[in-house]
VEXRONU-342077 format. One record per residue (C-alpha): residue in one letter; x, y, z. Coordinates in nm, 2 decimals. Last residue first. Example, Ala and Ser with C-alpha at 12.3 -4.5 7.8 and 13.67 -1.06 7.14 Angstrom:
REM VEXRONU-342077
> S/1.37/-0.11/0.71
> A/1.23/-0.45/0.78
REM end
This chain:
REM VEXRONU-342077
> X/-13.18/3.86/-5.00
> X/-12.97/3.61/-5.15
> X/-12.99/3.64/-5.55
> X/-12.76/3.47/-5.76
> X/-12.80/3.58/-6.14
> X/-12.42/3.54/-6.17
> X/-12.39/3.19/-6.04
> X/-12.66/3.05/-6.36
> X/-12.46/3.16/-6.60
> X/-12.25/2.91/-6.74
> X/-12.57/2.70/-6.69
> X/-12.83/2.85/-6.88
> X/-12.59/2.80/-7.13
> X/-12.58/3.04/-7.39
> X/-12.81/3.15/-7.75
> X/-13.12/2.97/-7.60
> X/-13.35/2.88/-7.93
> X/-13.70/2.99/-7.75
> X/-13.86/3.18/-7.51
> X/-14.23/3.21/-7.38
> X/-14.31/3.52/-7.18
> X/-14.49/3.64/-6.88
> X/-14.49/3.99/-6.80
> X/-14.57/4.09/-6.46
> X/-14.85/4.43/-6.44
> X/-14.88/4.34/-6.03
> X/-14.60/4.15/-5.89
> X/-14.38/4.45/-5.78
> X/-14.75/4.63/-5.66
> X/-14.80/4.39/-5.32
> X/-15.12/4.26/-5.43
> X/-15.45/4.41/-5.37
> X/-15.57/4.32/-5.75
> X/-15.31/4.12/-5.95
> X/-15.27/4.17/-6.30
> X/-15.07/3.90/-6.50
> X/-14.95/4.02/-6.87
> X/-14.96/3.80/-7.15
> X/-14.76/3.54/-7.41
> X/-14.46/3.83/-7.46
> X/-14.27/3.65/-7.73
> X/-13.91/3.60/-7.70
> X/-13.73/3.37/-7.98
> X/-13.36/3.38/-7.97
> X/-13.30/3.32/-7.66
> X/-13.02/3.51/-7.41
> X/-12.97/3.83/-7.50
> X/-13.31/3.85/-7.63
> X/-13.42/3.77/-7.23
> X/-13.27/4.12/-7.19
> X/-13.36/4.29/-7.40
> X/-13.70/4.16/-7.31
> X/-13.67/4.25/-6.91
> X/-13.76/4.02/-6.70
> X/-14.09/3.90/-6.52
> X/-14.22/3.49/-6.55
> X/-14.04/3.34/-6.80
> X/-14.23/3.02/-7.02
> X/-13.92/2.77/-7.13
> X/-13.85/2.61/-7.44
> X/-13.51/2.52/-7.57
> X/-13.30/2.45/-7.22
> X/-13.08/2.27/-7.32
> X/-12.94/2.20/-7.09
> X/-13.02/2.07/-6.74
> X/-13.15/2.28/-6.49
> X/-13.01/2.51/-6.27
> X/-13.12/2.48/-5.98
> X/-13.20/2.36/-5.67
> X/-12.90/2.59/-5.51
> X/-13.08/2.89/-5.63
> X/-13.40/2.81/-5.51
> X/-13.26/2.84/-5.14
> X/-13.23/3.24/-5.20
> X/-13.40/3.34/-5.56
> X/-13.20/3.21/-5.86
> X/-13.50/3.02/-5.97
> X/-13.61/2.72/-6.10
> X/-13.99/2.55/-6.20
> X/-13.96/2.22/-6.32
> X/-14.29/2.19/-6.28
> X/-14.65/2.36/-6.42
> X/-14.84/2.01/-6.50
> X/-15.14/2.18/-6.35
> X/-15.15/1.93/-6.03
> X/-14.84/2.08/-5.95
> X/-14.93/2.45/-6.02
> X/-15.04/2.55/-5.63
> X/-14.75/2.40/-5.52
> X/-14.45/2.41/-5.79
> X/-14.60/2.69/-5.95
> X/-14.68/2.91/-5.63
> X/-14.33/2.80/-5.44
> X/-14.15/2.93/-5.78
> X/-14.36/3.24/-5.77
> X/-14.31/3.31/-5.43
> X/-13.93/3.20/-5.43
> X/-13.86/3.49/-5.65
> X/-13.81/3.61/-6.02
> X/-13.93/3.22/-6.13
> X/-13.84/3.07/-6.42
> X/-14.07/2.74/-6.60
> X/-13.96/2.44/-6.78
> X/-14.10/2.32/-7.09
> X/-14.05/1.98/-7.18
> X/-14.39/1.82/-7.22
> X/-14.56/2.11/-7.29
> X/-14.30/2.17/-7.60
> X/-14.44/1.80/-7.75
> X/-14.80/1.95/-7.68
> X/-14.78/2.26/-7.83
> X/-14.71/2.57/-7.67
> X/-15.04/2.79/-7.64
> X/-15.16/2.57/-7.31
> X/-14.87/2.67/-7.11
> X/-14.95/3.05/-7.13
> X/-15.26/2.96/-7.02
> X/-15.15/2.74/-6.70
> X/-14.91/3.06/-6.61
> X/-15.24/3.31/-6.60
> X/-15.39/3.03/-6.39
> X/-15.10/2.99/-6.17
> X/-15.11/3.39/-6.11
> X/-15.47/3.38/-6.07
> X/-15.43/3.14/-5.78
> X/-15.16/3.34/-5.62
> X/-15.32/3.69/-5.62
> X/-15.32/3.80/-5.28
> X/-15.16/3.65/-4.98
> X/-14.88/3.87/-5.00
> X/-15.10/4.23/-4.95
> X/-15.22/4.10/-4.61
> X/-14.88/4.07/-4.46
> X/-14.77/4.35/-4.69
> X/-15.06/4.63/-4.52
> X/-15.26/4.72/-4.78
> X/-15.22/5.07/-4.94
> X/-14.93/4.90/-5.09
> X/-14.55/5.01/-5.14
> X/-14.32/4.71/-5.21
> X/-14.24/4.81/-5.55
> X/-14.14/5.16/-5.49
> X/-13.88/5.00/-5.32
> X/-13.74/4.95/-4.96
> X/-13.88/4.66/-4.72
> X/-14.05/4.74/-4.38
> X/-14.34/4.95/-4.54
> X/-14.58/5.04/-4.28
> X/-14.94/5.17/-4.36
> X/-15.03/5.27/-4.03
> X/-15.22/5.65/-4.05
> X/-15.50/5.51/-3.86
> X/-15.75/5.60/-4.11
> X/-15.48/5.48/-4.39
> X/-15.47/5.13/-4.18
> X/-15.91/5.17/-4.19
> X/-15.90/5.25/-4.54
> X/-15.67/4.91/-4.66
> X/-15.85/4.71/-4.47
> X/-16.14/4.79/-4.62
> X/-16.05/4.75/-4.96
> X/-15.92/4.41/-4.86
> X/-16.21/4.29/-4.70
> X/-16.23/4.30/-4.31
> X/-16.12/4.01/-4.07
> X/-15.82/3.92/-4.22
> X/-15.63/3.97/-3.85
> X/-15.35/4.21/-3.74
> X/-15.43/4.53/-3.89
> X/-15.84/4.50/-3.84
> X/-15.75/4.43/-3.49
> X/-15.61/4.73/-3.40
> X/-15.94/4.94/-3.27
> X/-16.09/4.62/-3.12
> X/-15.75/4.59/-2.90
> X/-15.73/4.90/-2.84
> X/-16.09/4.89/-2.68
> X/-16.00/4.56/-2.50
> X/-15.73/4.67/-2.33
> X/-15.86/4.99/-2.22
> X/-16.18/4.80/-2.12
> X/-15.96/4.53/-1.88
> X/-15.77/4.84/-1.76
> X/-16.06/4.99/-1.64
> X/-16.22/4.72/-1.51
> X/-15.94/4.64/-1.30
> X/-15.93/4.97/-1.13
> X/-16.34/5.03/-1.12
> X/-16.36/4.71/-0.90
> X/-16.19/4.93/-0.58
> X/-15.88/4.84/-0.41
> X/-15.77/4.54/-0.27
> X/-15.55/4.41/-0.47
> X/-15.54/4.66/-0.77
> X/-15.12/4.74/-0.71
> X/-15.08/4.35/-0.62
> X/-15.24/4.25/-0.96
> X/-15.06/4.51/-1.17
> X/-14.76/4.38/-1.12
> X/-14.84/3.99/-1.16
> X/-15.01/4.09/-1.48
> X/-14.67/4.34/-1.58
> X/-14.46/4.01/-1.49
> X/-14.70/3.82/-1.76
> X/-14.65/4.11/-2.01
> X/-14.31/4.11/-2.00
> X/-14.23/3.78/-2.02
> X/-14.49/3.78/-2.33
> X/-14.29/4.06/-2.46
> X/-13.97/3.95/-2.54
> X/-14.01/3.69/-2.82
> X/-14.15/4.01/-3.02
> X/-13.76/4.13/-3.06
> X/-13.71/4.10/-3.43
> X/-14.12/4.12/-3.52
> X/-14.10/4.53/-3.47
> X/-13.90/4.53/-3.84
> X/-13.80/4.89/-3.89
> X/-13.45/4.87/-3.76
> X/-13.29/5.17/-3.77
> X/-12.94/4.97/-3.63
> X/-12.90/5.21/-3.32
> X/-13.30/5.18/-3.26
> X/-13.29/4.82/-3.26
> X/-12.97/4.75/-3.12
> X/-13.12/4.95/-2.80
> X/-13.43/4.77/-2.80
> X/-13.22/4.46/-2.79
> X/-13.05/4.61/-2.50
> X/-13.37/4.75/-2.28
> X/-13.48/4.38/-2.35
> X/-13.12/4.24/-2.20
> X/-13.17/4.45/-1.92
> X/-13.54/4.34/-1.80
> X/-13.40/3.97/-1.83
> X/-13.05/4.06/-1.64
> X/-13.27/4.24/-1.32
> X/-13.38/3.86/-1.30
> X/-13.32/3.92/-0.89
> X/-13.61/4.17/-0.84
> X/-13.66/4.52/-0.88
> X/-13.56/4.49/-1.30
> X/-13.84/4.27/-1.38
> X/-14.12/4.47/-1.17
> X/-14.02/4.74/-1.37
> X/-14.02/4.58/-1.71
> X/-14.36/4.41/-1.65
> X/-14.50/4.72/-1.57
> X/-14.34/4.89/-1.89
> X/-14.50/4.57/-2.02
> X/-14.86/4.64/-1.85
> X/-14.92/4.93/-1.91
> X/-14.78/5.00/-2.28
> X/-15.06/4.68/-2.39
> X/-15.30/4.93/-2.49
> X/-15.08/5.12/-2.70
> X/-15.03/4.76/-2.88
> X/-14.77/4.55/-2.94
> X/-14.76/4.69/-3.32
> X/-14.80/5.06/-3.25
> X/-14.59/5.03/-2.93
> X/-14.26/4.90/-3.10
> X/-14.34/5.11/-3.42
> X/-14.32/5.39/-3.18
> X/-13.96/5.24/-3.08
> X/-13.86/5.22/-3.43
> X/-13.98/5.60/-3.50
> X/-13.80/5.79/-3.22
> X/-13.46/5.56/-3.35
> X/-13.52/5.70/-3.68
> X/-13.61/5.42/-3.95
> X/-13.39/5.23/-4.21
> X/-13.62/5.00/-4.46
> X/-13.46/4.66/-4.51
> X/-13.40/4.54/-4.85
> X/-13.02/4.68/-4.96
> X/-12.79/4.65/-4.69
> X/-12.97/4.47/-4.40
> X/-13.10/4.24/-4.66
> X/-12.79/4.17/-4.78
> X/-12.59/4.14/-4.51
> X/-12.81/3.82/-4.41
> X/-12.82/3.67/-4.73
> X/-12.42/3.71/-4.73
> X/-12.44/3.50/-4.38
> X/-12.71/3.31/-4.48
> X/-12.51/3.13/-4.77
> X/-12.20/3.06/-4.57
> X/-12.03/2.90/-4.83
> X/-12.22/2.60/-4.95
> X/-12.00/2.37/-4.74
> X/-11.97/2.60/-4.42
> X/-12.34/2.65/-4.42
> X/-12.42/2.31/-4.41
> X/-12.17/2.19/-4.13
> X/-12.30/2.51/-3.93
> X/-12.66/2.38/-4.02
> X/-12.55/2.05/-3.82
> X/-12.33/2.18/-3.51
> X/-12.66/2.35/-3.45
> X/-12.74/2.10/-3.13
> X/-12.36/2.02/-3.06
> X/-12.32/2.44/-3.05
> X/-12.63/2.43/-2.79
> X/-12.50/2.17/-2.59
> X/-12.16/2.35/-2.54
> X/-12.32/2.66/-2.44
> X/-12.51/2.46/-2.13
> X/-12.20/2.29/-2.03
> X/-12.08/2.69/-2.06
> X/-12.38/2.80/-1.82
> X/-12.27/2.47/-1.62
> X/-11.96/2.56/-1.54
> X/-12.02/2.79/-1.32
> X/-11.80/3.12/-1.30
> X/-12.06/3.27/-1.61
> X/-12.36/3.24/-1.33
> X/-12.17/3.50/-1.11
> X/-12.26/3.75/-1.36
> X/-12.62/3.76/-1.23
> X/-12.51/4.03/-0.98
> X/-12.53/4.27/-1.30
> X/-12.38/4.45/-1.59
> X/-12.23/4.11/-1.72
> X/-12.53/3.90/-1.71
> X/-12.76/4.18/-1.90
> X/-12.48/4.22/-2.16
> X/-12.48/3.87/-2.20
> X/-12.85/3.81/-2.22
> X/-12.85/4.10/-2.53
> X/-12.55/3.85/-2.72
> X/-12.83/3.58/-2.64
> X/-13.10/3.71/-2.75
> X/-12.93/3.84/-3.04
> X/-12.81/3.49/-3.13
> X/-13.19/3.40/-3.17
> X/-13.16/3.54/-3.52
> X/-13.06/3.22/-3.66
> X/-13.40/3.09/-3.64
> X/-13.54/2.76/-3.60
> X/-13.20/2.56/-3.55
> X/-13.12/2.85/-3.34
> X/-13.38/2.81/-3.14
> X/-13.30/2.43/-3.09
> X/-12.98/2.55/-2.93
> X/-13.12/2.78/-2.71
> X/-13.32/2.56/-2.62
> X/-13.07/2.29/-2.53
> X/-12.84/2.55/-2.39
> X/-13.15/2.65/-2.17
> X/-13.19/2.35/-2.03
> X/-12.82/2.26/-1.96
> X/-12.86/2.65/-1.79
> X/-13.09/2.43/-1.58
> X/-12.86/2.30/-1.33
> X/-12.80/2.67/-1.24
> X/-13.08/2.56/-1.01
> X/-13.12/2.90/-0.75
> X/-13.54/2.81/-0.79
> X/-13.64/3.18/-0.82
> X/-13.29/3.25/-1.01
> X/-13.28/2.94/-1.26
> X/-13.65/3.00/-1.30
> X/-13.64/3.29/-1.44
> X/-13.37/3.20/-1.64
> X/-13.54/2.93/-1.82
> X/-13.88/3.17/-1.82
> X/-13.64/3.37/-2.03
> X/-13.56/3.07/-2.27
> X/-13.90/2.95/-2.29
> X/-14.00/3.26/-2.43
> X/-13.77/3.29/-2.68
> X/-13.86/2.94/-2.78
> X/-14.25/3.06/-2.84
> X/-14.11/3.35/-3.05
> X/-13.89/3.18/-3.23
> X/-14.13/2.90/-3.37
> X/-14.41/3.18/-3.42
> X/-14.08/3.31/-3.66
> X/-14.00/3.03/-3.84
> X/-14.34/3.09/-4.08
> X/-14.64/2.90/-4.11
> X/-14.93/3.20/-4.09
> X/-15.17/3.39/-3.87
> X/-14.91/3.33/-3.60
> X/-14.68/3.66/-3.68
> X/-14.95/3.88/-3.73
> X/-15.17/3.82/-3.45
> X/-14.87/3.82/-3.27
> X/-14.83/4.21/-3.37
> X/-15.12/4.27/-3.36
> X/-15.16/4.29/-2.95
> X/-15.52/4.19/-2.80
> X/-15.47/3.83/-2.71
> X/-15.11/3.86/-2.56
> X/-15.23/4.16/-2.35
> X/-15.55/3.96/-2.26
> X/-15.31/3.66/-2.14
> X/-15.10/3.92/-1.96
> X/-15.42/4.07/-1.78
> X/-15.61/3.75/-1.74
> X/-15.34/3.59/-1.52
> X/-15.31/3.90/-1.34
> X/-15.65/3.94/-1.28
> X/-15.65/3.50/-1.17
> X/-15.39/3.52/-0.95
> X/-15.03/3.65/-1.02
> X/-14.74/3.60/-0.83
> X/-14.43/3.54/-1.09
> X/-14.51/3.20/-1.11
> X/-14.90/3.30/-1.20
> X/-14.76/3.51/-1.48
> X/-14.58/3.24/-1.59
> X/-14.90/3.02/-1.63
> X/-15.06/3.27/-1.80
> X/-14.76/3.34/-2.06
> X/-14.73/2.96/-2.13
> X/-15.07/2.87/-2.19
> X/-15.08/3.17/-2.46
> X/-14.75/3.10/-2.55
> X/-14.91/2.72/-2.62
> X/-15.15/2.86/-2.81
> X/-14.99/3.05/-3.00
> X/-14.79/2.75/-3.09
> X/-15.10/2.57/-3.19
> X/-15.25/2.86/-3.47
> X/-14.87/2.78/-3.55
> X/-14.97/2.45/-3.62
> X/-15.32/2.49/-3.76
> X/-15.21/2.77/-4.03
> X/-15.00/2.57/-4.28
> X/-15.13/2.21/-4.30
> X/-15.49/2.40/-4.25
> X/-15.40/2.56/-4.64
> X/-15.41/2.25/-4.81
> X/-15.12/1.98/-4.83
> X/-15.24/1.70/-4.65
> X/-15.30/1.73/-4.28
> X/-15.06/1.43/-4.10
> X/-14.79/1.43/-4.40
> X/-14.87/1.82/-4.42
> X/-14.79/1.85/-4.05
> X/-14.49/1.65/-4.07
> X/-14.31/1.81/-4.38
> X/-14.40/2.14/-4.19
> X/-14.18/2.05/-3.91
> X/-13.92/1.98/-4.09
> X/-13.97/2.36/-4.29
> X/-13.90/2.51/-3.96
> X/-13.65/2.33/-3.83
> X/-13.36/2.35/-4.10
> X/-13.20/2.68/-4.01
> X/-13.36/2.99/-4.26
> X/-13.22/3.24/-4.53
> X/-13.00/3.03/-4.70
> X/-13.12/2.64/-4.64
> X/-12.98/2.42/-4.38
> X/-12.97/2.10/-4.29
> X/-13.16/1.93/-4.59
> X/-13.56/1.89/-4.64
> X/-13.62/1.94/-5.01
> X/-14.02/1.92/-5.01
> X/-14.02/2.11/-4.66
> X/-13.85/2.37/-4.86
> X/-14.11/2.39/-5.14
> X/-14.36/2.41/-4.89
> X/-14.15/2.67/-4.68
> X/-14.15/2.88/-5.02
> X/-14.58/2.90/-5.03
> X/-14.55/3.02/-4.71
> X/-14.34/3.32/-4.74
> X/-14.58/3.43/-4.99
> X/-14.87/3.44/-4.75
> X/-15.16/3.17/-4.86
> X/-15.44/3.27/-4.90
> X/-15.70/3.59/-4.81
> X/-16.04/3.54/-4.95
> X/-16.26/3.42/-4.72
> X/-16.16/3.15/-4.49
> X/-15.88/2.96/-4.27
> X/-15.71/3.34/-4.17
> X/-16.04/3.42/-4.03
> X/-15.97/3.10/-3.77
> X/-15.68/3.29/-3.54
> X/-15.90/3.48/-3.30
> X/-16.07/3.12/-3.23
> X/-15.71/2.97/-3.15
> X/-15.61/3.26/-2.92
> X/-15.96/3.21/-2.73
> X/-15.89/2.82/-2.70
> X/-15.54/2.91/-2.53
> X/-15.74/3.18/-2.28
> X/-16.02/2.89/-2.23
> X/-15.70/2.66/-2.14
> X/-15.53/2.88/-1.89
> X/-15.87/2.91/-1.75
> X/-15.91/2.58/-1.69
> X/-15.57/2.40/-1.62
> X/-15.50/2.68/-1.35
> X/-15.44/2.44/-1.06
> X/-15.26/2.15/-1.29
> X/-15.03/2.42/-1.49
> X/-14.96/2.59/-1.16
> X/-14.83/2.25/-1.06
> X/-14.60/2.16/-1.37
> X/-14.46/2.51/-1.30
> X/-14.33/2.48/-1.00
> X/-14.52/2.61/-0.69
> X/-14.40/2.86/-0.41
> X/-14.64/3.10/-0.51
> X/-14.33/3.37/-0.55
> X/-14.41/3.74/-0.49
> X/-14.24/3.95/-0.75
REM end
């Protein structure tokens, strides 16, 4: 890695142009997910009810996340561009980000174009900031934590590892998950001539400010229990799909991209030649846990890749230097070609239907959680944007058959915190609130106050709602075309005369997962 001899600031100010048409091109490639007929995800619909209920912590996230959300909907108002603008942003400050770091690392303007095009072209961050969710916040702070340490090495200023504490510890405050990173850095500091960094006191200064930044949600978590920590062994125990080692790292290069493969295995090489050796072994680590672990999620170590991809630019810039046009050209059309070929998987660019025949063309139809329930033809990140506004309107006529003195004291239950999230937003101007639900953070919003005589039950069993009212009438049936299939064919029912306490039974319905 040739270094320009500039700091960052500077490479920002000589580059401001086509740093910023490659941001602007991230933002364009991100609009489809503003119109037609996709809406909102069902992860998104729960950060609204979150960012309603800000606190320091809630069970399957830090607080961040929905705080910032409360913000952009008191600046945007409370449709869809609330949601989508400000992670549409954060990719656009990776995309900034990955140019200008590729520059750093030696690149011109090939280079440059390379790791930006890579970032541009790969589905899985297509995916990830087509919609409000912590993880484009991860991502982006992964990022800035491995540019922290390059930097610490080019510039030899362990002053910095006070910097990266503080990211580190906002991170954490977006997503817990960033402690992997970490854990994977410490491997890659031990097994190399970078341990000499965890002698200086700084790196533990550093460590200090990042526990005083989460101090916080640790506070929180201690005092309900250490929610996240059981939602956390839950999933991996009974939600998460388990996949052969072979296939986790093909789903790796499926969702970054086969045309992307040249220039982070570049990226990796030129990484582990110089003196941030650490960086290109804490990746070959996480990628290790991942395969060990059967993880089928490819989103849990995405932060990685736009290092990568900007030392693959430098890389491949000083390999084509000087050589013929054909080399860059190539690579610039192999790019591009996958990146056409994939896009349909990563952006809502196609109808559902076709969507759904151009993943089974490709033979990527991914199911990440386990369940007969969460197999689609559509891919889920598509599927969970489907059916929300019929869902509130099949729950707005099964309101309008109680009477008017049971309307105004119904109250509504949820299976999960997409349904609760749709009622409360999409519902509110319906009348359809209190909803509750036992579901992860809804549970601790909950229960209501008896009695409970009238309430409209969305899923369930009937035996088992009879066990509990004793009135249950089955008021209709929602169908939901290119939904994920669990909330297609959902009862919804009216119940009356509770024979218990919703109360007394309210921790025993708890559901973390």
């Amino acid at each position: 890695m040739n270094d320009t001899g500039a700091g960052p600031s500077s490479l920002l100010r000589t580059h401001a142009v086509p740093l910023l048409f490659a941001a602007a091109a991230f933002l364009l490639l991100l609009l489809p997910g503003l119109v037609g007929p996709y809406g909102p995800f069902i992860d998104e619909l729960y950060y609204v009810s979150c960012a309603e209920r800000l606190d320091w912590g809630y069970v399957d996230h830090p607080p961040l996340a929905p705080a910032l959300l409360r913000v952009a909907r008191m600046l945007m108002g409370d449709g869809l561009v609330a949601l989508r603008l400000p992670v549409a942003f954060l990719g656009a400050v990776l995309m900034l980000g990955v140019g200008a770091l590729a520059r750093r690392l030696g690149a011109g303007r090939l280079g440059q174009a390379l790791a930006c095009a890579a970032l541009l072209t790969a589905p899985l961050f297509q995916i990830l900031f087509g919609f409000y969710s912590m993880n484009a916040l991860e991502i982006v702070l992964w990022g800035a934590l491995l540019w922290t340490l390059v930097e610490i090495e080019r510039r030899d200023a362990p002053r910095l590892w006070l910097l990266f504490g503080a990211l580190a510890g906002t991170a954490l405050m977006a997503k817990h998950t960033v402690i992997v990173l970490v854990l994977a850095l410490g491997v890659g500091l031990v097994a190399t001539p970078a341990r000499r960094h965890l002698l200086d006191r700084r790196l533990w200064l550093g460590a200090l400010v990042a526990a005083l930044l989460v101090a916080p949600n640790l506070v929180w978590q201690a005092t309900h229990g250490w929610p996240s920590l059981e939602f956390y062994r839950n999933a991996a125990l009974h939600k998460q799909t388990r996949l052969p080692a072979l296939q986790v790292l093909m789903t790796q290069v499926i969702f970054v991209s086969p045309g992307t493969l040249p220039l982070w295995i570049a990226g990796l090489v030129a990484l582990w030649k110089r003196e941030v050796r650490h960086v290109a072994l804490a990746y070959l680590a996480l990628l290790a846990f991942m395969a060990a672990g059967h993880e089928s999620r490819p989103d849990r170590i995405a932060g990685v890749y736009p290092v990568l991809f900007a030392a693959g630019g430098a890389w491949w810039e000083r390999r084509l230097a000087g050589r013929s046009a054909l080399g860059p050209a190539a690579l610039v059309a192999w790019l591009a070609a996958w990146g056409a070929i994939l896009a349909p998987l990563g952006l809502p660019i196609l109808s559902p239907d076709r969507t759904a025949r151009w993943a089974a063309t490709l033979g990527v139809v991914p199911q990440f959680e386990r369940g007969a329930g969460k197999r689609t033809d559509l891919p889920q990140w598509f599927a969970d944007r489907f059916g929300w506004e019929q869902f509130v309107k099949d729950v707005a006529g099964v309101r309008a058959q109680l009477s008017p003195e049971e309307q105004g004291r119904v109250v509504y239950f949820a299976p999960s915190y997409g349904q609760a999230g749709a009622l409360e937003w999409l519902g509110r101007d319906l009348g359809l609130t209190p909803v509750y639900s036992t579901h992860n953070s809804f549970y601790f919003w909950g229960p209501p106050a008896d009695p409970v005589d009238v309430a409209i039950v969305i899923g369930n069993r009937r035996e088992r709602l009879e066990e509990l009212f004793g009135q249950v009438t089955l008021a209709t049936v929602h169908d939901c075309d290119f939904c994920m299939p669990w909330r297609d064919r959902m009862p919804i029912w009216i119940v009356r005369r509770p024979r218990v306490r919703i109360a007394d039974r309210w921790a025993e319905w708890k559901h973390f997962e």
